[in-house]
One Martini backbone bead per residue (centre of mass of N, CA, C, O) as a GRO file, in nm:
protein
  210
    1UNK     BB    1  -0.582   0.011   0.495
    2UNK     BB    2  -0.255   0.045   0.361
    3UNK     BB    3  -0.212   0.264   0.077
    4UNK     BB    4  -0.323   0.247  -0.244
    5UNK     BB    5  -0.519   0.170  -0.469
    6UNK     BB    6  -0.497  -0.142  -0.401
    7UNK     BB    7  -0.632  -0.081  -0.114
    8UNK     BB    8  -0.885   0.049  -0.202
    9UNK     BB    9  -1.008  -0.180  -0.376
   10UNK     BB   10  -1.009  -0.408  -0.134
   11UNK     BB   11  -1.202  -0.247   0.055
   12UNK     BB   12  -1.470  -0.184  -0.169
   13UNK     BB   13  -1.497  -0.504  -0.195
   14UNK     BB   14  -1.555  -0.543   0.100
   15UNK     BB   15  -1.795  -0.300   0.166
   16UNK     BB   16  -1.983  -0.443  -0.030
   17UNK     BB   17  -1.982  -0.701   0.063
   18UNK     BB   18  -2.108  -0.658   0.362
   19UNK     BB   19  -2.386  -0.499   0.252
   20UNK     BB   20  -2.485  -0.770   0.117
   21UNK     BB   21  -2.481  -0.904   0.398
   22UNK     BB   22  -2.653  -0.658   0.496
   23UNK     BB   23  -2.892  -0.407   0.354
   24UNK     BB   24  -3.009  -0.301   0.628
   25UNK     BB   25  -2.763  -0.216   0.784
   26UNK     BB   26  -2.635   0.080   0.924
   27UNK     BB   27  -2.448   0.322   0.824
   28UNK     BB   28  -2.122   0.469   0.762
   29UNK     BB   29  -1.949   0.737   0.546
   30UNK     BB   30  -1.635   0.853   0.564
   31UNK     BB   31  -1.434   1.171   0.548
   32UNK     BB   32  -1.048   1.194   0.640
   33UNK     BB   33  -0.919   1.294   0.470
   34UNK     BB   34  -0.723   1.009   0.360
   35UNK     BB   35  -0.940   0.872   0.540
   36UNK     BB   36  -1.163   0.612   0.549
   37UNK     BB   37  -1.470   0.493   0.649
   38UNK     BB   38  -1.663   0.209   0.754
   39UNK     BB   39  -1.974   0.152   0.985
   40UNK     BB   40  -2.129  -0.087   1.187
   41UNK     BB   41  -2.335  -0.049   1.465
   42UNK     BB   42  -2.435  -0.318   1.513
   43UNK     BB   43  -2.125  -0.481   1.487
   44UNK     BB   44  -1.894  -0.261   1.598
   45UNK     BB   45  -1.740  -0.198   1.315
   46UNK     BB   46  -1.454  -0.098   1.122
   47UNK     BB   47  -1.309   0.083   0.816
   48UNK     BB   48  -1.004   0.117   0.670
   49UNK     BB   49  -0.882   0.365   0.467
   50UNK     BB   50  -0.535   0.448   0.373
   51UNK     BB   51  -0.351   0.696   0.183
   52UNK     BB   52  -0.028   0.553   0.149
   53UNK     BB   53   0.223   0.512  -0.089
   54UNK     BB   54   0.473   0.479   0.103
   55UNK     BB   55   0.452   0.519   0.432
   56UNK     BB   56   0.631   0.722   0.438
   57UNK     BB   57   0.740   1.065   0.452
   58UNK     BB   58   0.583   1.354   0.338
   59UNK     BB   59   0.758   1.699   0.389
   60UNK     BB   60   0.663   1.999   0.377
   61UNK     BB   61   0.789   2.303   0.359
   62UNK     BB   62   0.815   2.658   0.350
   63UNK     BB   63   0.950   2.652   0.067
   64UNK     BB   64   0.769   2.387  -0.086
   65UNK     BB   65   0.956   2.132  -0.028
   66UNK     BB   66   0.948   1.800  -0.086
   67UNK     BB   67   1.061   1.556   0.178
   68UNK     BB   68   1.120   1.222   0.154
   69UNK     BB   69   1.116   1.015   0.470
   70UNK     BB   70   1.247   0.737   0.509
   71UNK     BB   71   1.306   0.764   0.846
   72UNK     BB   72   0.929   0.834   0.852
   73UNK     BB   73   0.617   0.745   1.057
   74UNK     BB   74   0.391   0.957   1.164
   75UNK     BB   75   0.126   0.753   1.117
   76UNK     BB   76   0.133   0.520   1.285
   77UNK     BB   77  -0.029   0.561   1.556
   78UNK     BB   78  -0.319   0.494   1.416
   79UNK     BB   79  -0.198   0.163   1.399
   80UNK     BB   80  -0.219   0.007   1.679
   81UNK     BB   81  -0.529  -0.064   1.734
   82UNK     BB   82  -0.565  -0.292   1.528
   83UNK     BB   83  -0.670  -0.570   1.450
   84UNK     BB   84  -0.642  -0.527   1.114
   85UNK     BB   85  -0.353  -0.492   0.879
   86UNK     BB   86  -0.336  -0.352   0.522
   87UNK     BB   87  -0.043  -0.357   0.313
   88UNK     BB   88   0.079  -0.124   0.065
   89UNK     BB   89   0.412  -0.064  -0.189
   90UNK     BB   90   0.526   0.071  -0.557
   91UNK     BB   91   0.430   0.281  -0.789
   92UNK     BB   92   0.509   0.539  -0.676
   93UNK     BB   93   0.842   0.494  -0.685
   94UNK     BB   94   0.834   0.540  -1.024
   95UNK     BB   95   0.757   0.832  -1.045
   96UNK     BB   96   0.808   1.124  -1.275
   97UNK     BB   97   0.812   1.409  -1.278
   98UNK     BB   98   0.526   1.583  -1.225
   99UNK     BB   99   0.480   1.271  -1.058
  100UNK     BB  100   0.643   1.353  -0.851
  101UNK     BB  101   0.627   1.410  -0.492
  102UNK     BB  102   0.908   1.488  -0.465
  103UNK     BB  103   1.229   1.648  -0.428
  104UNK     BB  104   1.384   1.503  -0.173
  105UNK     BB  105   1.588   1.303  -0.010
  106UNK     BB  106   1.563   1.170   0.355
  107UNK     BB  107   1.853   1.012   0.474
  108UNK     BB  108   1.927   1.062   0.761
  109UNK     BB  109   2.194   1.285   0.690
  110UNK     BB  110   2.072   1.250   0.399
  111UNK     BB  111   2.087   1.439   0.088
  112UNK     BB  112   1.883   1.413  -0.236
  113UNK     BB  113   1.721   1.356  -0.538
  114UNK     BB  114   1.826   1.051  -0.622
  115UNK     BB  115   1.773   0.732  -0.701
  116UNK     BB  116   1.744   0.379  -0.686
  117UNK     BB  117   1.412   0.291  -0.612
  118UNK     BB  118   1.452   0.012  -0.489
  119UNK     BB  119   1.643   0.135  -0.258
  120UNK     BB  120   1.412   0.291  -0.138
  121UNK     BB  121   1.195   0.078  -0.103
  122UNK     BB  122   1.370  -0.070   0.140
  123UNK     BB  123   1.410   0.113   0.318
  124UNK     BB  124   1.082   0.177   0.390
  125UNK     BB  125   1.082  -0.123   0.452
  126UNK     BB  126   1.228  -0.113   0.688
  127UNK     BB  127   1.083   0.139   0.854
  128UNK     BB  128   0.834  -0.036   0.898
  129UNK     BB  129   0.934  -0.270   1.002
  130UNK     BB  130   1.061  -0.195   1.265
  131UNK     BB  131   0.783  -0.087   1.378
  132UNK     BB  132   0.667  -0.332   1.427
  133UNK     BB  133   0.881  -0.474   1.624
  134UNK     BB  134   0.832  -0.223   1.831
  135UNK     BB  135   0.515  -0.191   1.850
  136UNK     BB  136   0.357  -0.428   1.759
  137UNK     BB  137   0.110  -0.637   1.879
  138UNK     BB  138   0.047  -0.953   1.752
  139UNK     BB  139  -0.181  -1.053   1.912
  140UNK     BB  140  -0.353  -0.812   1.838
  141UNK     BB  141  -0.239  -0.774   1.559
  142UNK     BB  142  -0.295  -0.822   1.225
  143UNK     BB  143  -0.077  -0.886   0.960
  144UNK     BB  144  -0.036  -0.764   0.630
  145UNK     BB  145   0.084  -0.792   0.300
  146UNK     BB  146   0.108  -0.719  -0.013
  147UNK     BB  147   0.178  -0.789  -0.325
  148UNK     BB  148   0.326  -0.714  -0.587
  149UNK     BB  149   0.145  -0.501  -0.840
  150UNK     BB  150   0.232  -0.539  -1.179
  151UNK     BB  151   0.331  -0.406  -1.434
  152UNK     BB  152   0.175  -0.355  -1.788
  153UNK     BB  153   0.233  -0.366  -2.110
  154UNK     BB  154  -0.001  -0.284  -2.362
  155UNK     BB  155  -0.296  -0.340  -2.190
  156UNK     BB  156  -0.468  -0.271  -2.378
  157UNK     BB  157  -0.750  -0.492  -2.446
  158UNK     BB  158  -0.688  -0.712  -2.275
  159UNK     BB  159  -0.862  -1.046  -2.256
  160UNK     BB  160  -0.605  -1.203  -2.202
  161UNK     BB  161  -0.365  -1.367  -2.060
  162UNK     BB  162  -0.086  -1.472  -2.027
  163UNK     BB  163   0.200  -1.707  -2.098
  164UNK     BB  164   0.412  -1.535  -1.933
  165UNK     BB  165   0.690  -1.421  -1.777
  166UNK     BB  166   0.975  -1.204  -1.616
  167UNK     BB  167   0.997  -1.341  -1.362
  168UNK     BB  168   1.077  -1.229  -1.071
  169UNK     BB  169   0.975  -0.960  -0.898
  170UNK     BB  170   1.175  -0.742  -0.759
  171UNK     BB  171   0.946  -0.613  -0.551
  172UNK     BB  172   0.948  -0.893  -0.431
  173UNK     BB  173   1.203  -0.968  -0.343
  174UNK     BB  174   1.262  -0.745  -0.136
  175UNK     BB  175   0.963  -0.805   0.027
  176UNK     BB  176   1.095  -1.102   0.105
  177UNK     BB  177   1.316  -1.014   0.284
  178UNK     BB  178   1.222  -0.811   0.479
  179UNK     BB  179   1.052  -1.027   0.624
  180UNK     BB  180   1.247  -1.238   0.701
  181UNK     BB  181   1.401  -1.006   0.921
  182UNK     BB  182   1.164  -1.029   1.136
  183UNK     BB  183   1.019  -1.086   1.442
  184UNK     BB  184   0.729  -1.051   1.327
  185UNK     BB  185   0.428  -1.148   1.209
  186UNK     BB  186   0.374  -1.162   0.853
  187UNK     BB  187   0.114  -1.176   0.599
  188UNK     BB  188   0.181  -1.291   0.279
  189UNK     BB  189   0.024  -1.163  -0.005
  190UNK     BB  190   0.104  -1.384  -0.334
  191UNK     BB  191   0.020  -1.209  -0.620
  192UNK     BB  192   0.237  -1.154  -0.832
  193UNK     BB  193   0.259  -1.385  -1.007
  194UNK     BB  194  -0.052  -1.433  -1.099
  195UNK     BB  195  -0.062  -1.071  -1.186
  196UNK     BB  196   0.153  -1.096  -1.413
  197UNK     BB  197  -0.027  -1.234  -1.623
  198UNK     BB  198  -0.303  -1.022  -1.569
  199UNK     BB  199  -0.313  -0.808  -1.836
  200UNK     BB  200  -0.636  -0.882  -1.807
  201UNK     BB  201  -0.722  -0.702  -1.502
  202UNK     BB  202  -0.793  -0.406  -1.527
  203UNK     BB  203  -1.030  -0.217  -1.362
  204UNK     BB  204  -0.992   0.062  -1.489
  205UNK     BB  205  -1.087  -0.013  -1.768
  206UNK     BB  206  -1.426  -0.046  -1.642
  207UNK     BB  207  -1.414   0.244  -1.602
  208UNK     BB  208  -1.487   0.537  -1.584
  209UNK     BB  209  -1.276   0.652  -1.854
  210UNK     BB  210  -1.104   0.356  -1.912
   0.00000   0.00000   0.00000
């Protein structure tokens, strides 16, 4: 799993998940910097999820100004060797003041402080798309994309969902055109419609000091 929260909780649920379909075998629970492992050594295989909330990189210089680069994935060769994964990015780049992570954008030859965040945001997942196109064996690598996982106002308390939506999600148009457009085949995980209604669904409401 590469990407946010939303890609974090679905590792820890599928991790929960393996571990009760046989919870005497020896497993492994490590973490390197951003990324955590979970593996079990009976069955040979390994669960990863990377935290990595926009996919293209953050480049800190050396007079501490952080550099978002649209057209940089400098993390992507650790993942050409896997057999299956699973991407998402939305939430983080709407962040502004001082949740906001980088201090300027580098978009080929320009440099600016900001744009239009949906336009970023296509940017970022253009340069992912060209990746996968190029890089990636889907032969060997099945990949997936999570749909956008849209905000909800309001939700505190929220109990039962919505009874209607705001139409089609922004970062959901942009994200199949992006798919639509590679030569390589994305199977998109397709949750936004109905992650819409579910006001009442946020687990962080129901976790410690949530």
């Amino acid at each position: 799993f590469v990407g946010d929260s939303l890609s974090v909780d679905q590792w820890q649920s599928l991790t929960c998940m393996l571990y009760a379909a046989d919870p005497q075998a020896k497993y492994i629970s490590k973490r390197n910097g951003s990324t955590s492992f979970f593996t079990f050594p009976k069955y040979n295989t390994s669960y990863l999820v990377s935290r990595n909330v926009f996919l293209v990189d953050i480049v800190k210089m050396e007079n501490g100004t952080r550099v978002l680069e649209l057209d940089s994935l400098s993390t992507a060769a650790q993942w050409e060797e896997m057999d299956v994964l699973v991407f998402d990015t939305w939430h983080w780049w709407f962040h502004t003041g001082r949740k906001q992570p980088w201090d300027f954008v580098q978009d080929g030859n320009s440099t600016y402080k900001d744009a239009n965040r949906v336009t970023l945001y296509e940017k970022a997942l253009n340069t992912w798309a060209k990746w996968v196109d190029t890089k990636v064996d889907t032969t060997k690598t099945k990949i997936f994309f999570q749909g956008v996982s849209p905000d909800h106002d309001n939700c505190t308390g929220a109990t039962r969902p919505s009874e209607s939506t705001q139409g089609q999600h922004p970062g959901e148009i942009v994200l199949e055109k992006v798919l639509r457009g590679m030569n390589k085949s994305v199977h998109l995980l397709n949750v936004t419609k109905l992650s819409q209604y579910r006001v009442d669904g946020h687990p962080s409401v129901y976790g410690f000091g949530g």
